[in-house]
N, C-alpha and C positions, 0 to 999 in steps of 0.2 A: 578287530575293532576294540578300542580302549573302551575300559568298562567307563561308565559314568556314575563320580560320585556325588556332586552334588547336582538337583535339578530344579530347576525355578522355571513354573508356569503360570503363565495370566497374572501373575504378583501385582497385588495391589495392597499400599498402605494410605491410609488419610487421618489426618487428626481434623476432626470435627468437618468440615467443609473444605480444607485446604485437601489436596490430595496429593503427597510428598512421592507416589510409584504410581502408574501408570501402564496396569497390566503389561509387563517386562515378562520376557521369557528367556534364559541359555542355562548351556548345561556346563560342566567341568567335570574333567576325566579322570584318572588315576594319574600320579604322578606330574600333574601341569600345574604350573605356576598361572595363574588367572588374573586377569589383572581388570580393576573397575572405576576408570576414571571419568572427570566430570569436574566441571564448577562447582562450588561450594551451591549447597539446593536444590543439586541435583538426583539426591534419592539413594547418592551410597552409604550413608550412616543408616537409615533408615534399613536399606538391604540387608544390609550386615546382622544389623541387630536382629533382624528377622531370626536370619540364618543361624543365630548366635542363642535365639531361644530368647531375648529377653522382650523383645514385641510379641505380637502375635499378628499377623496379616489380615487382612480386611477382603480380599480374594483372590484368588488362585490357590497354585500349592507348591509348597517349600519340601525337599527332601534332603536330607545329606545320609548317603549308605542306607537309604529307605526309610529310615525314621523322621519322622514330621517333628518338630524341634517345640512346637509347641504345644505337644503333646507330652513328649515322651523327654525331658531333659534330664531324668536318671542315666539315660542310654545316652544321651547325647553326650555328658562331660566327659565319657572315658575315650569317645574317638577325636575332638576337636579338641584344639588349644586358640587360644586367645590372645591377643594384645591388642587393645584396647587404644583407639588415639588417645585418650589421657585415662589412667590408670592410678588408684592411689589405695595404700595400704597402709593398716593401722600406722599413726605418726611412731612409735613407739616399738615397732616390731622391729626386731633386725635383719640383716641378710640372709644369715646363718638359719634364722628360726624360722625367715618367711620361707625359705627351699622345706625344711622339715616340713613344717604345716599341707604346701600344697602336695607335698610327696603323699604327706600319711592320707590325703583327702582321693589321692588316686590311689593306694594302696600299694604304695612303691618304697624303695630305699632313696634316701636325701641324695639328689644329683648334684653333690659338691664339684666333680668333675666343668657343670656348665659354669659353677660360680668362675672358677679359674678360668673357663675357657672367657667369659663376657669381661676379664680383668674385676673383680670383685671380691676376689678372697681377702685380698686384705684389707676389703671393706668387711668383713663377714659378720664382726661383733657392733656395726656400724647401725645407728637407726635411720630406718628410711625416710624419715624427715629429714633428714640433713644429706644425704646425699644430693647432687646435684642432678638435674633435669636429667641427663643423658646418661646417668647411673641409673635414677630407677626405671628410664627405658628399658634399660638392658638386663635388669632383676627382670621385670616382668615380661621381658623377651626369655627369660631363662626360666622362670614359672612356666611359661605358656607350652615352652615343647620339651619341660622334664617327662612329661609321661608318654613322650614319643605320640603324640597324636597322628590318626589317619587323614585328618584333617587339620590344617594353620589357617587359622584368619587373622591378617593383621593390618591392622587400619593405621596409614602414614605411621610407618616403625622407622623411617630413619630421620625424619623429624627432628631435630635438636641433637641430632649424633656428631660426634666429631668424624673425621674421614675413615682413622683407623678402626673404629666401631661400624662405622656403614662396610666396610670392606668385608668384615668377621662376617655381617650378619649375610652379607649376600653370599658370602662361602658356606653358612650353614643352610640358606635357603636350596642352595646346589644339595648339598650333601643329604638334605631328607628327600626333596627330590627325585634323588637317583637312587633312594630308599625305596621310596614310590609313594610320599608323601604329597596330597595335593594340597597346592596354596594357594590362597584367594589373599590378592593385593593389592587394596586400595592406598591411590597415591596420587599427590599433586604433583611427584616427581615424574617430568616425563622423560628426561635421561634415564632413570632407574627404570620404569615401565618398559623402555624401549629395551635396556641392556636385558632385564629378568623375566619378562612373562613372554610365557610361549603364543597365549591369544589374548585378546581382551575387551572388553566392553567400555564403551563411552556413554557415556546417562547425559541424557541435558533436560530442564524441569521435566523429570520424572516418568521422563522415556528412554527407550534405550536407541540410539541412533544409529551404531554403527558396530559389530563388532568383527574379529577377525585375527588375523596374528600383526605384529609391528609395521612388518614390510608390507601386506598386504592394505592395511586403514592407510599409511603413507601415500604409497603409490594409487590409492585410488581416489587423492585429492587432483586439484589445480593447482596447483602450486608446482612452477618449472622447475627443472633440473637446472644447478647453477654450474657454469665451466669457466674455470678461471686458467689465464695462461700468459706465461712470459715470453717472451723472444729476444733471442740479441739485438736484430734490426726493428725497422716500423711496418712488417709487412701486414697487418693489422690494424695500422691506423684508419684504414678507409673502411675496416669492416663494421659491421652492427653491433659494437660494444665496444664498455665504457672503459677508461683506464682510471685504474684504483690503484696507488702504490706499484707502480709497473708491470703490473697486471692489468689485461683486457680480460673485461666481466662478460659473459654470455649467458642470454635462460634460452632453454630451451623445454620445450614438450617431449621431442625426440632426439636425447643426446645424443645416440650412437651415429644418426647421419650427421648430428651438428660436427662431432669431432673431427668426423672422415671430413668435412668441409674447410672446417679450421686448418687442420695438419694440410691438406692440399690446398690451400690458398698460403701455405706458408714452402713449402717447395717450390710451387711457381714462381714467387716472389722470390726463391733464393736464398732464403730465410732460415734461422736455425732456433728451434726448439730448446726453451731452458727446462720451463715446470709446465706440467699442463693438470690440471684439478677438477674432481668433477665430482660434484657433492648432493648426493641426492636431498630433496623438502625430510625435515626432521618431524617426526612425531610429534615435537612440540607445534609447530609450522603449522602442522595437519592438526591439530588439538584447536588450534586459537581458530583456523578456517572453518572448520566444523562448529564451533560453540558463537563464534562472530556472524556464522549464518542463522545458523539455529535460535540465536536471540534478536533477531530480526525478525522474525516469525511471528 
């Protein structure tokens, strides 16, 4: 059994009368990519920050590698690293001196290496006021895991990235990974959620609704399986689906008999098979079904 490193139980935050968590409970294990999505209000900034030591929780209990975050945030900086959905440093500091600074603050040699890797070096002598948004994401994606943390939290980091920088980061989200770095991923992206996190959690006002791996939250919506299919002839005209750009559209609940149905109503008729497609409900699909129920409520 994978060790578990971070653990949240009965989590509760509120400011004043609002109550932004909703006694929430999951765990995260060594080397998983975790992922914690939700509506904007739904209680993942709030989590984070928990986890991150700068709140303090209102009830239950927060661990990462057993230490209670707001307790103990000496022990905490040397195992987590950080990225921050907006992040800003001195307007005045350069590239070059912000890696020195956060190096000497973990007790490390300057990780010039990550500068090169994030394309940065030759910003190095550059102040970070004047870089552009998706530059200093990527300084402070390069802060955050110079000191090899045991833990990455990083809240919407490909956010204002250009493609070739989302690419880098999910190659080095792999690479600590397989280090056996666990990361916690909160994102609006649910292509990325779907591509990166092994399990994950959906928060809706300040509960936690559902969690599990990609494939598993997917498949356990409503939302039909779509089969799309061309033929040479019209042996399909008379069946239960629409025709879209000469393609017949079909949902179904149970593809596997819909298709054996399709393909043999297209033999009997005579009929010859170009493309046949079969595209399972997308994570986003299952995202908007779940939060369009859920705010029904």
């Amino acid at each position: 059994m994978s060790e578990e490193i971070i653990k949240v139980v009965d989590f509760t935050k509120c400011y004043g009368d609002y109550t932004a968590v909703n006694g929430i409970s999951f765990e995260v294990k060594k080397g998983e990519i975790f992922g914690i999505l939700g509506p904007n209000g739904a209680g993942k900034t709030s989590t984070l920050e928990c986890l991150e030591g700068l709140r303090n929780p209102d009830g239950g209990k927060i661990e990462i590698m057993g230490i209670d975050p707001s307790k103990d945030s000496v022990k905490l900086k040397d195992i987590i690293g950080v990225q921050l959905q907006s992040s800003a440093l001195p307007t005045t500091i350069t590239v070059k001196e912000s890696m020195r600074l956060f190096s000497s603050y973990h007790g490390i040699k300057p990780r010039y290496d990550l500068l090169k890797r994030m394309r940065l070096w030759d910003k190095a002598n550059t102040y970070f006021n004047t870089l552009s948004g998706g530059e200093q994401k990527r300084l402070v994606l390069a802060l955050a895991v110079a000191h090899n943390p045991k833990v990455l939290i990083l809240d919407e980091p490909t956010a204002s990235l250009d493609v070739q920088s989302r690419v880098e980061l999910h190659e080095l989200m792999n690479e600590l990974k397989n280090q056996g770095t666990t990361i916690l991923l909160a994102t609006h992206d649910m292509a990325e959620a779907e591509k990166m996190a092994d399990r994950m959690a959906i928060l809706l006002k300040g509960k936690l609704v559902t969690i599990g791996t990609p494939k598993e939250i997917t498949a356990s919506g409503s939302t039909e399986t779509k089969i799309s299919v061309r033929t040479i002839g019209k042996s399909l005209e008379e069946a239960e689906g629409t025709l879209v750009d000469e393609y017949y559209i079909f949902y179904s609940d149970n593809p596997g008999r819909k298709v054996t149905e399709i393909i043999n109503l297209i033999d009997i008729m005579g009929d010859s098979l170009i493309d046949l497609r079969v595209e399972r409900p997308s994570l986003e699909e299952r995202f908007l079904e779940i939060t369009s129920v859920g705010g029904a409520l």
